[in-house]
OpenMM code with the backbone's topology and positions (N, CA, C; nanometers):
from openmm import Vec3, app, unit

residues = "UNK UNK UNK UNK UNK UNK UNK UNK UNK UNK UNK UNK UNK UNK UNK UNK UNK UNK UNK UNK UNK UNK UNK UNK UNK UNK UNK UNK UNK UNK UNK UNK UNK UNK UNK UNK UNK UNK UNK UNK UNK UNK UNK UNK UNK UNK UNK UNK UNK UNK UNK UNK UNK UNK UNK UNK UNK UNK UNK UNK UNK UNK UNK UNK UNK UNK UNK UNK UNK UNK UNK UNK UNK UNK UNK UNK".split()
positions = [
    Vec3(0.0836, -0.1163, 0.0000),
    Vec3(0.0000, 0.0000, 0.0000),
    Vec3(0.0889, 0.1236, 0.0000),
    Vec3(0.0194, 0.2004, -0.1000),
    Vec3(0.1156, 0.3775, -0.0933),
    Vec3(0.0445, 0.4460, -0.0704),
    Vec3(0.0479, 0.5746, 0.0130),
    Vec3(-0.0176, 0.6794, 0.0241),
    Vec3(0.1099, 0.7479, 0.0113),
    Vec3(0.0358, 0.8918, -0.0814),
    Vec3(0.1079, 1.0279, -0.0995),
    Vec3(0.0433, 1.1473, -0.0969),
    Vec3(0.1401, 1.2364, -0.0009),
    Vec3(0.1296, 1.3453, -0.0063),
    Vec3(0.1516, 1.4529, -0.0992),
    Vec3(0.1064, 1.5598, -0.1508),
    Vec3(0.1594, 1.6541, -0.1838),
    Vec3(0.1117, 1.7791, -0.1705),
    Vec3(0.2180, 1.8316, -0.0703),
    Vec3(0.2385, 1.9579, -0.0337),
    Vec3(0.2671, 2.0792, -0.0863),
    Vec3(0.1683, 2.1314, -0.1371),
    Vec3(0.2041, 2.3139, -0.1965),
    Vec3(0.2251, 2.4045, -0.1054),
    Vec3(0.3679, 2.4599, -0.0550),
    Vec3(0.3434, 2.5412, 0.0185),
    Vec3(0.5300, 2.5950, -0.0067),
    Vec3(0.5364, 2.7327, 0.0248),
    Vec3(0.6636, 2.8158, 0.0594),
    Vec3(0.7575, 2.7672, 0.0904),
    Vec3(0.8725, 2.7762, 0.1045),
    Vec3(1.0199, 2.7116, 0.1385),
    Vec3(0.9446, 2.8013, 0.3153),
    Vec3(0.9352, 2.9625, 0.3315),
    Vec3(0.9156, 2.9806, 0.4314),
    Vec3(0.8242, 2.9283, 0.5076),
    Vec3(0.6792, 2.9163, 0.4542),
    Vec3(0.5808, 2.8519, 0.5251),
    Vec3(0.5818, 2.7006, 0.5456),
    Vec3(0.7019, 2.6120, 0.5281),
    Vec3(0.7072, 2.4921, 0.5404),
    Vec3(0.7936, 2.5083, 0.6760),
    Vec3(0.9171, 2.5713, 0.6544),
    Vec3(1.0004, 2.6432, 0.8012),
    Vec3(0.9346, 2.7147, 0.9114),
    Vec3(0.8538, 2.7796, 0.8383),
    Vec3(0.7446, 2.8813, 0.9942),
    Vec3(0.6618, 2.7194, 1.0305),
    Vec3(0.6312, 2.6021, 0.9844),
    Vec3(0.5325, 2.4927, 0.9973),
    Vec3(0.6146, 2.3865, 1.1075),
    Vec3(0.7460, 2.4161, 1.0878),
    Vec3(0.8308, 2.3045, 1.1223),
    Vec3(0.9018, 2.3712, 1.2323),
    Vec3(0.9098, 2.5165, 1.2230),
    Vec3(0.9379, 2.5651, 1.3602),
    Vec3(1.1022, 2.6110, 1.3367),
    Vec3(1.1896, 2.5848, 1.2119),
    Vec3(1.3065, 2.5862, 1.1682),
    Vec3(1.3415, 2.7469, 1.2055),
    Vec3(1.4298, 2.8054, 1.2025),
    Vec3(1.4859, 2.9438, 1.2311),
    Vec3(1.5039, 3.0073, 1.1329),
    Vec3(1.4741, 3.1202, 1.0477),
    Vec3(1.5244, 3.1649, 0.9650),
    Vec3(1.6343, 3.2344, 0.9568),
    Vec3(1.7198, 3.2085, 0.8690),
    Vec3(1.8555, 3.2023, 0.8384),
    Vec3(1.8920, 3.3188, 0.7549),
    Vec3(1.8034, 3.3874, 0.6822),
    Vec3(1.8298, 3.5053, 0.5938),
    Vec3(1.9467, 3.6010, 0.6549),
    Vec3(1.8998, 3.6412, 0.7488),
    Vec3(1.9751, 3.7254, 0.7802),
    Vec3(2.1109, 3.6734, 0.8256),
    Vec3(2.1742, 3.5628, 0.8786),
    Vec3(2.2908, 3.5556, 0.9183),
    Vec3(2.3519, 3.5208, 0.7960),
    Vec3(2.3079, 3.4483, 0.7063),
    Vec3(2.3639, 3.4299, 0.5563),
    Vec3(2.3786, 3.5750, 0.4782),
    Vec3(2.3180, 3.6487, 0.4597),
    Vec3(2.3825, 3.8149, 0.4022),
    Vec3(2.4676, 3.8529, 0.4858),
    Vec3(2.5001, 3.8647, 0.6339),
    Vec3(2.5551, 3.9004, 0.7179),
    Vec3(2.7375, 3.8292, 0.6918),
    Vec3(2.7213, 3.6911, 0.6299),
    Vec3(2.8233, 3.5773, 0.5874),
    Vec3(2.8785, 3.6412, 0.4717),
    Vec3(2.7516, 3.6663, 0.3802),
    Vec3(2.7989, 3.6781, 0.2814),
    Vec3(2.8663, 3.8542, 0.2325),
    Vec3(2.8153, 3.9072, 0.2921),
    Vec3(2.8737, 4.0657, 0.3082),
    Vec3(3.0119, 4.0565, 0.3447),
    Vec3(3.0599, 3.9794, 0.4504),
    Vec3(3.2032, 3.9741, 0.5350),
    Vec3(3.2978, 3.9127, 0.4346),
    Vec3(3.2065, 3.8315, 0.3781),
    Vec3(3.3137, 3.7438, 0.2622),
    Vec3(3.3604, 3.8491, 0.1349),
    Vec3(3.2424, 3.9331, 0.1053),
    Vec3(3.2821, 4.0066, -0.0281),
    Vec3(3.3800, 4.1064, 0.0190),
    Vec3(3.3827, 4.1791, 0.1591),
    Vec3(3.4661, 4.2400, 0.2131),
    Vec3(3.5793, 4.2308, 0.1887),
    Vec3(3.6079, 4.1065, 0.3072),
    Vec3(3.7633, 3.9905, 0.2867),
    Vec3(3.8261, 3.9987, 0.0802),
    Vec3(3.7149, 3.9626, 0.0127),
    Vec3(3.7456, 3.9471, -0.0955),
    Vec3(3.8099, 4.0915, -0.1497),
    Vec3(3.7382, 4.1947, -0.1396),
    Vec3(3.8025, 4.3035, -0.2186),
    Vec3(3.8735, 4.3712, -0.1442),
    Vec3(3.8981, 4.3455, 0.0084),
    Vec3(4.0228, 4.3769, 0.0567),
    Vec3(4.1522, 4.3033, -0.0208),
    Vec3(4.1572, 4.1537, -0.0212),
    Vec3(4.2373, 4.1204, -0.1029),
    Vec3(4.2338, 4.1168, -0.2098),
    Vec3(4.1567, 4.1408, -0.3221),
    Vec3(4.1923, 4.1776, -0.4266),
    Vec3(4.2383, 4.3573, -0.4618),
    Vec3(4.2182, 4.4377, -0.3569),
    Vec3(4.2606, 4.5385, -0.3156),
    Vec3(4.4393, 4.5828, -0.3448),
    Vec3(4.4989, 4.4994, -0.2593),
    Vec3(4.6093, 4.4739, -0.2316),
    Vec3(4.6847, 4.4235, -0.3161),
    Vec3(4.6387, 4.2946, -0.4064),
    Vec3(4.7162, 4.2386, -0.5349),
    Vec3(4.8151, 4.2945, -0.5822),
    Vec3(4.8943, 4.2373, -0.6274),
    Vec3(5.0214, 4.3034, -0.7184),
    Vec3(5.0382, 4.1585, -0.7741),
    Vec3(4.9638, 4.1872, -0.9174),
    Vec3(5.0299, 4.0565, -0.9676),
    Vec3(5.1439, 3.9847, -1.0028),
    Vec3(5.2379, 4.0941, -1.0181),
    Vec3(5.3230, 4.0146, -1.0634),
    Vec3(5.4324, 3.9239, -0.9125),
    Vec3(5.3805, 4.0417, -0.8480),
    Vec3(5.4112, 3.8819, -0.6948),
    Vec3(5.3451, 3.7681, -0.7170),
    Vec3(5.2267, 3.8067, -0.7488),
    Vec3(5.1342, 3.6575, -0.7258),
    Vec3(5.1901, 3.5605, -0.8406),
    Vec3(5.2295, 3.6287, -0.9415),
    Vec3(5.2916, 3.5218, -1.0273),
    Vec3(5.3873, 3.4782, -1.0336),
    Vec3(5.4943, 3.5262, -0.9518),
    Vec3(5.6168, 3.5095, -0.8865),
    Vec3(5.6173, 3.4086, -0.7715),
    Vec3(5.5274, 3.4500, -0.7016),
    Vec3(5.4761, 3.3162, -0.5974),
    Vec3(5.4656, 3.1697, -0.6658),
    Vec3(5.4126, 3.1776, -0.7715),
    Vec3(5.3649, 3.0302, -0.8321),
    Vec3(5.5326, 2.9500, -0.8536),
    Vec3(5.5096, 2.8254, -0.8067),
    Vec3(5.6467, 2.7957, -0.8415),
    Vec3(5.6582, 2.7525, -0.9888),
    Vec3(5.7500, 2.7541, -1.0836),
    Vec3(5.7560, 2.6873, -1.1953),
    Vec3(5.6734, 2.7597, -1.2995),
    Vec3(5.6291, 2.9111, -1.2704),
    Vec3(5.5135, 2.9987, -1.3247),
    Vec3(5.6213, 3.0286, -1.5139),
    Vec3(5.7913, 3.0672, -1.4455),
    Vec3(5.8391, 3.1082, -1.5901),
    Vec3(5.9783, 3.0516, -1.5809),
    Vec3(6.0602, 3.0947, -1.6279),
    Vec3(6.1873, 3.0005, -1.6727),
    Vec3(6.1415, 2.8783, -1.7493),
    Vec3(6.2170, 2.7988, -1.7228),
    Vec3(6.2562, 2.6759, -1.7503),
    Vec3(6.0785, 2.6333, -1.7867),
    Vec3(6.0398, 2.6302, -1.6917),
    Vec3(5.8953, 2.5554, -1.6731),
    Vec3(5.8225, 2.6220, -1.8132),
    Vec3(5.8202, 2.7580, -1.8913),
    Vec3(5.7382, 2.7886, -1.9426),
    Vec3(5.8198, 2.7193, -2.1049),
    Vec3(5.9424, 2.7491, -2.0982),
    Vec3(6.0263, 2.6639, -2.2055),
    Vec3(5.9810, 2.4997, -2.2451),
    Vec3(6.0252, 2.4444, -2.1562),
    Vec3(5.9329, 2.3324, -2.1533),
    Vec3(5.8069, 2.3303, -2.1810),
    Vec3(5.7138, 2.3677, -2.1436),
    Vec3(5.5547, 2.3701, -2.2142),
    Vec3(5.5499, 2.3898, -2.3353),
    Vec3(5.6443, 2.5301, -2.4064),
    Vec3(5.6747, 2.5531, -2.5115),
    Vec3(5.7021, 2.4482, -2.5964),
    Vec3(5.7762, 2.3604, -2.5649),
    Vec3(5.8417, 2.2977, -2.6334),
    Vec3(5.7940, 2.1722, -2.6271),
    Vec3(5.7260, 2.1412, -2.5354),
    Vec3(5.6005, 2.0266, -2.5364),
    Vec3(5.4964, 2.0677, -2.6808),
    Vec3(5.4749, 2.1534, -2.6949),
    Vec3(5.3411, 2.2088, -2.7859),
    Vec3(5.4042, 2.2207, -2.8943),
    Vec3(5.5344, 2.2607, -2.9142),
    Vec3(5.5978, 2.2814, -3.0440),
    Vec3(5.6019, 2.1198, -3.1113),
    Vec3(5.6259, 2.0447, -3.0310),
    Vec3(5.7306, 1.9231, -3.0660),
    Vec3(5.5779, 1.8586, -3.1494),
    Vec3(5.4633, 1.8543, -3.0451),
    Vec3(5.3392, 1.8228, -3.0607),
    Vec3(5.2970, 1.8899, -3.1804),
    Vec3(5.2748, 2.0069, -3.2536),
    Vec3(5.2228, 2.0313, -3.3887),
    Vec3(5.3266, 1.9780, -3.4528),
    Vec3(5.4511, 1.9571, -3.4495),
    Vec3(5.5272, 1.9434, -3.5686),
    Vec3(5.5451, 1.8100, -3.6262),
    Vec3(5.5003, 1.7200, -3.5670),
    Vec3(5.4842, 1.5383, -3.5877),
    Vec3(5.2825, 1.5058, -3.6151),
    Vec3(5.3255, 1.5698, -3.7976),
    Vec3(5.2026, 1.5301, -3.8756),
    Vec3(5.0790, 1.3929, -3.8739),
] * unit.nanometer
topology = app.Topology()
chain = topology.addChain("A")
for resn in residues:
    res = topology.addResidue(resn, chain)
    for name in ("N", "CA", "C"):
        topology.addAtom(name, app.Element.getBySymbol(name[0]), res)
């Protein structure tokens, strides 16, 4: 035997039903602090540190790739 329900009702009025807390506000509150954090550091950037940071970003490492891709078109 099956019985089914189906329930039409609000994401909120299922939460106000169930007694759940609403969350709106501490989630913008999350999400405000985060965009903050974010354009503080993207604020600050200087890329060419950040690409300096990467290990293996140029020298040798970018030669090599080069020359991975070269070797690769040239063998028809």
């Amino acid at each position: 035997m099956k019985i089914k329900f189906d329930i039409d009702c609000t994401p909120e009025e299922l939460r106000t039903f169930l007694g759940l807390p609403d969350l709106a506000p501490v989630q913008e509150i999350a999400i405000d602090a985060m965009a903050a954090r974010t354009a503080e550091a993207v604020a600050g950037m200087n890329p060419e540190a950040v690409v300096k940071a990467w290990p293996g970003a140029g020298g040798p490492a970018l030669g090599a790739l080069k020359a991975f891709w070269t070797e690769g078109t040239d063998k028809t």
